[in-house]
N, C-alpha and C positions, 0 to 999 in steps of 0.2 A: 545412805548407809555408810557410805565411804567415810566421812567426815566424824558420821558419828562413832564409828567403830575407832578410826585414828585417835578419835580426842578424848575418846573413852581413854583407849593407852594414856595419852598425852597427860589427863591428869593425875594417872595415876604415878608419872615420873616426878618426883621431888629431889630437885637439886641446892645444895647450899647455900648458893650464891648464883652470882650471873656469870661468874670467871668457872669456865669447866678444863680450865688446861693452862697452868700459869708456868712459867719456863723463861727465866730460870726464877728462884725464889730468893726477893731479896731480904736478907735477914739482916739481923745486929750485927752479925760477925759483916757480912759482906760490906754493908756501910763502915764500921769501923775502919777494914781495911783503904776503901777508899779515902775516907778522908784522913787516916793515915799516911797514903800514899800523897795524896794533895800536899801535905806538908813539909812530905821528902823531895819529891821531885814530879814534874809532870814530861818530864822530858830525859831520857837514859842514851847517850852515847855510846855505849860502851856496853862491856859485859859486864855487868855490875847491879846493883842492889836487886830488887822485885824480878828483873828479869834473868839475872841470874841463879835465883832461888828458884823459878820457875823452871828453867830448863836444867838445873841440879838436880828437882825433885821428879820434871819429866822424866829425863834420860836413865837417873836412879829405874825406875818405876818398874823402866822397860829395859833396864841390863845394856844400852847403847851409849855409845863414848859420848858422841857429840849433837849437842840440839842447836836449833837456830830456830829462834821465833821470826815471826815478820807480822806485816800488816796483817794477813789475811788466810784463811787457806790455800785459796786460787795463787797469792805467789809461793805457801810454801811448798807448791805442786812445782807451779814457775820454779822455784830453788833447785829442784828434785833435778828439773831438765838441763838447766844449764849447767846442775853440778856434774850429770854425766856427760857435758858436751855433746848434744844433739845438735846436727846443723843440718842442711840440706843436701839431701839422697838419702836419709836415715829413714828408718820407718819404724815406727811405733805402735805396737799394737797394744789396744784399749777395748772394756766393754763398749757395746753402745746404749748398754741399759744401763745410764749413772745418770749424775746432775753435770750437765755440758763442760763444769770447770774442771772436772778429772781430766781432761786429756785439751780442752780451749788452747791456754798457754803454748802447747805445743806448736801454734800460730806462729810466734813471734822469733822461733827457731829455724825453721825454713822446713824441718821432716816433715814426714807424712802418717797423718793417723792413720788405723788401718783397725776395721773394727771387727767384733764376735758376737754372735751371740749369746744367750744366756740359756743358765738349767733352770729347772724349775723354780731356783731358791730366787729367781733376780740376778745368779752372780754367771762370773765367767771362767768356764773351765778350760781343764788343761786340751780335751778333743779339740773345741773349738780353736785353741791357742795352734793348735799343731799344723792346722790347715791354714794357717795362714803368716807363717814363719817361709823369710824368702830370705838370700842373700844379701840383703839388704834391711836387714830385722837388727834393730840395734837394743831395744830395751822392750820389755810388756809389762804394764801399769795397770793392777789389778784394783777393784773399788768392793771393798764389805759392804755390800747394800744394807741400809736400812740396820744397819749392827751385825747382820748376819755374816760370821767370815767366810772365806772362800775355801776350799780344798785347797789348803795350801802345799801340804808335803809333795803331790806331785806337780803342780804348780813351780814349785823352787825346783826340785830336784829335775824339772825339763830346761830350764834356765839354766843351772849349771850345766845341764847336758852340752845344751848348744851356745854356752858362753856367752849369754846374754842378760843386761841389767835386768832385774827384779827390780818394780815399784809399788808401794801400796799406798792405794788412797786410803785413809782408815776416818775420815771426817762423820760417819755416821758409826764408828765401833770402838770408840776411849775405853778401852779397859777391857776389851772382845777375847776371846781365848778359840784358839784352835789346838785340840791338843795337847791340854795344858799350856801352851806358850802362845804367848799375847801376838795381837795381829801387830806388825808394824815392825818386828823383831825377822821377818823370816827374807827379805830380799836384800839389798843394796843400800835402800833408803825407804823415806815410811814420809808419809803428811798429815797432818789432822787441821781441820777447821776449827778455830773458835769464837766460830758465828755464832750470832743470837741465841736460836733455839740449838744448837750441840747439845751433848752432853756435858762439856766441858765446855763453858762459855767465857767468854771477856765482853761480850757486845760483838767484838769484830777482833779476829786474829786468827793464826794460824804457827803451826810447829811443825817443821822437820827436824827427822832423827835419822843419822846414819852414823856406822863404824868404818866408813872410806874417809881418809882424810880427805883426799883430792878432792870427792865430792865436795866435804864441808869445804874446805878453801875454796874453790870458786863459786858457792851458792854463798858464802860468807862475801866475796867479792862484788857479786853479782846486786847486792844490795842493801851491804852495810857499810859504806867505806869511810875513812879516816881511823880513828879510835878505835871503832871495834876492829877493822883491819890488822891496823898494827900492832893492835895485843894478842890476835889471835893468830896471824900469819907468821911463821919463822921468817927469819932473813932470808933462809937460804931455799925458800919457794922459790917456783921460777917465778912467778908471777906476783911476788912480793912485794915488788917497784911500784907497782900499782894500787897500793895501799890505800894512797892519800883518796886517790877520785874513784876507786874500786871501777865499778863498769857504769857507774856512771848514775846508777838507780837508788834508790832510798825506801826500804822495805820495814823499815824500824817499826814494831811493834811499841803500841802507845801505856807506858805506865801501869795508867789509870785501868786499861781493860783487863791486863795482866793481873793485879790487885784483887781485881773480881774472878779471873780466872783459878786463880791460885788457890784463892778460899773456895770456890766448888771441887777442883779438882782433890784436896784432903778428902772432899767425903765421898769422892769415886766407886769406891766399892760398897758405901752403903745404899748408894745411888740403884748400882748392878746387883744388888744382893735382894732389893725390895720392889725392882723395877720387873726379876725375876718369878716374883710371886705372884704379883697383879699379869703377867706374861701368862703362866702357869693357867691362871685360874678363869682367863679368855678362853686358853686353849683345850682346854677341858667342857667349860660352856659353850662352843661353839662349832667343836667337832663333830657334834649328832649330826649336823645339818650339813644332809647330801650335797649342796649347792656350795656351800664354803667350803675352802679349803687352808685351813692354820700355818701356819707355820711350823714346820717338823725339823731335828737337824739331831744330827750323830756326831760324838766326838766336837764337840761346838758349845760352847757358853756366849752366846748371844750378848750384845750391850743394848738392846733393845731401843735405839736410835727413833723406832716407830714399830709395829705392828701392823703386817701387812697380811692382808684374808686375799684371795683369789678368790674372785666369782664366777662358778660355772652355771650359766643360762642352761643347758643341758639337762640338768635337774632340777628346775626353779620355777615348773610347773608356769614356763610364760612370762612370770616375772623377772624384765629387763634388771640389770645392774641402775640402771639411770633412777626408776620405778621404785627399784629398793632403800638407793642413799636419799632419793626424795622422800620417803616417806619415814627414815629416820631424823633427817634432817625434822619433818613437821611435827616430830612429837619430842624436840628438843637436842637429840643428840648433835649439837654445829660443830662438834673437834671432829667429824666422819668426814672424809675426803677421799676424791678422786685426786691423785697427785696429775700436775701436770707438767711441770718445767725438770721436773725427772721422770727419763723418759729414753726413747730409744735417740741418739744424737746423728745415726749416720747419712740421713739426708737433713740435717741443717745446711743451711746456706753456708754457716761458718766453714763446713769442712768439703762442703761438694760447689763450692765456690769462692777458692781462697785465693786465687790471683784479682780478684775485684777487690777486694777490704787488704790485700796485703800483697800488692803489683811486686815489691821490691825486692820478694822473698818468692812468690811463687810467678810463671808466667803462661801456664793454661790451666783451663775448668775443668776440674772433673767433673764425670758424669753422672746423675741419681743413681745411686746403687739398689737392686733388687732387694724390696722388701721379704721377700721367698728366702733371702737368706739371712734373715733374721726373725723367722718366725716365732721362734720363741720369746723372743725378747718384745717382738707386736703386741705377740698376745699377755704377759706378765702386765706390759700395762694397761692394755686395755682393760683386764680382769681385774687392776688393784684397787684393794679399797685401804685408808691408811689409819689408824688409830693411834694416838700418844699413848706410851704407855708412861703411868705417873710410877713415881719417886720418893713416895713420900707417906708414913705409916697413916699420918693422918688424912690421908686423900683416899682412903677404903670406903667408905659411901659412896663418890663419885664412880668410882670403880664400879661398886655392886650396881649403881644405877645405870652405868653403862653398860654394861651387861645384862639387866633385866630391860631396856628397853628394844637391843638389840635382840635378844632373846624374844622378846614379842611378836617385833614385825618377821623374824625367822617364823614364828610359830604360825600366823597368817599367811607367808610364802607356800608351807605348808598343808596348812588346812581352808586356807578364804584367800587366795592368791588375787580371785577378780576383784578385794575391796582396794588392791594396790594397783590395780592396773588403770594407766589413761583412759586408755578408749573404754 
């Protein structure tokens, strides 16, 4: 009966192709770009051509003086710390419900992360910020899960309280609004990824934006030295001498990935404008069902990075979370994910054992921290189930299909729970 009631659904799902989630989409324009760029330059010193049009049109975008690309996300989080000067006895407090590179970097500094947990949304508020600010709190680096921004106005507004840097990871929310004003605008400094699947892609890169000089001058230092140094640093920095060999690192962001980034990022807001309506019309289809829980949010324009449902076993009539993505998974839907490498971070070994991987910086082990107080943040992932949300007008089939096959095995959760269950 199992099989046959599955395959029953199973054929009745028709999809286009065998590509159910293509990201990013390479078009005329973007090749053009590229092999445009090819024949300008594959290598940029300086502040100058594709990468200065790039963080012209970033920093524009979002109303902030100065940007700085690099290689990656992960350093331009790296930039974010050294621009505030973190060193060792600082303490940094971070979610622990992000992807490990929001607060990793902080490694190479000698501080100490210091973690929160999460509200229901995945993110990390200001209660939890507050219990865990000590004399020794030098900055707190907040992450928009999944596109979704944070409560930011009392977020900033307790940071200025207690004079403390504001960071925002914004790598999963390009173009996010809290409030009317975009994430990445409201602390000290802002980062965004422009990895692979981003919103805003190159293959591989990352951008910080901050209105601190100091910051940009030593996150400028910290990883671009010679040329771009000395165009960008005044004389009369203190730290201007340093120019030529900056701190010693090379974070230059590659051309070519730039090229590709630049031509997704122009169509940004048609991205968030259609990304919005395939959003929309999940959350409507899948709010009957007692057992899921959508994504809801006030005052927030979401960039829709991913779609995350929350699974209550509670009301699922028995049917495990595990039960349910397997039996979407066998009637075709493979974009449905359990995430795993995002996730709660604060017993990794990186951080509850960082005198073994970094003797020179730290020299005793912390301890396993009590999962009891991060329950919320436990259970967000164990409960998440993840979906791409598409981009693109012509990708509404895909959409309806994944929503009607979703909608099926909801409707057997339901009504014939035992055709899903193992035993």
């Amino acid at each position: 009966m199992i099989s046959t009631v599955l395959n029953d659904i199973k054929c009745n799902i028709h999809f286009d192709s065998n590509e159910h989630y293509v990201w990013p989409r390479i078009t005329k324009n973007v090749e053009k770009n590229v092999i445009n760029q090819l024949h300008k330059s594959i290598s940029i010193y300086n502040r100058s051509g594709i990468l200065k049009e790039f963080e012209d049109s970033f920093s524009e975008y979002h109303n902030v003086k100065y940007a700085l690309l690099s290689n990656s996300g992960t350093n331009a989080i790296f930039s974010m710390f050294e621009g505030i000067g973190l060193q060792p006895g600082d303490e940094i407090i971070a979610p622990t419900y992000t992807f490990f590179a929001t607060i990793s970097p902080v490694i190479y500094t000698g501080a100490t992360p210091v973690f929160c947990d999460c509200d229901a949304t995945g993110n990390i508020t200001v209660a939890e910020i507050k219990k865990k600010i000590t004399d020794r709190t030098k900055a707190v680096i907040v992450t928009h899960m999944w596109g979704m921004p944070c409560d930011m106005d009392e977020i900033s507004h307790l940071c200025k309280k207690r004079n403390l840097y504001l960071l925002e990871d914004c790598s999963h929310a390009h173009g996010a609004t809290y409030k009317g004003q975009k994430v990445g605008t409201f602390g000290d400094a802002a980062a965004w990824s422009l990895q692979g699947q981003k919103i805003i892609t190159g293959g591989e890169g990352g951008i910080m934006l901050t209105n601190n000089e100091e910051i940009y001058y030593r996150a400028t230092l910290q990883g671009h030295y010679n040329k771009r140094c000395k165009q960008e640093i005044p004389e009369n920095y203190e730290l201007s001498k340093f120019s030529l060999t900056g701190m010693g690192l090379k974070f230059r962001a590659h051309p070519i990935a730039i090229s590709i980034a630049l031509e997704q990022f122009s169509h940004l807001d048609e991205f968030i404008a259609q990304k919005n309506i395939y959003a929309e019309k999940m959350i409507s289809s899948f709010a009957k069902y007692p057992f899921l829980k959508v994504p809801s949010y006030e005052n927030k324009s979401p960039s829709w990075y991913a779609f995350i449902l929350q699974y209550d076993d509670r009301f699922s009539n028995g049917v495990s979370i595990d039960e349910f993505c397997e039996a979407l998974h066998f009637i075709g839907l493979k974009e449905v994910d359990r995430p795993g490498s995002t996730a709660p971070v604060h017993n990794f070994p990186l951080f509850t054992e960082k005198s073994k991987i970094m003797p020179r910086l730290y020299n005793s082990t912390d301890h396993n921290q009590n999962d009891d107080d991060y329950s919320n943040a436990i259970l967000f992932y164990k409960n998440a189930i993840k979906l791409p949300v598409w981009a693109f007008k012509d990708e509404e089939n895909i959409v309806n299909t994944y929503i009607k096959g979703i909608e099926s095995i909801c409707d057997l959760v339901v009504n014939n729970p035992t055709v899903l269950k193992r035993g």
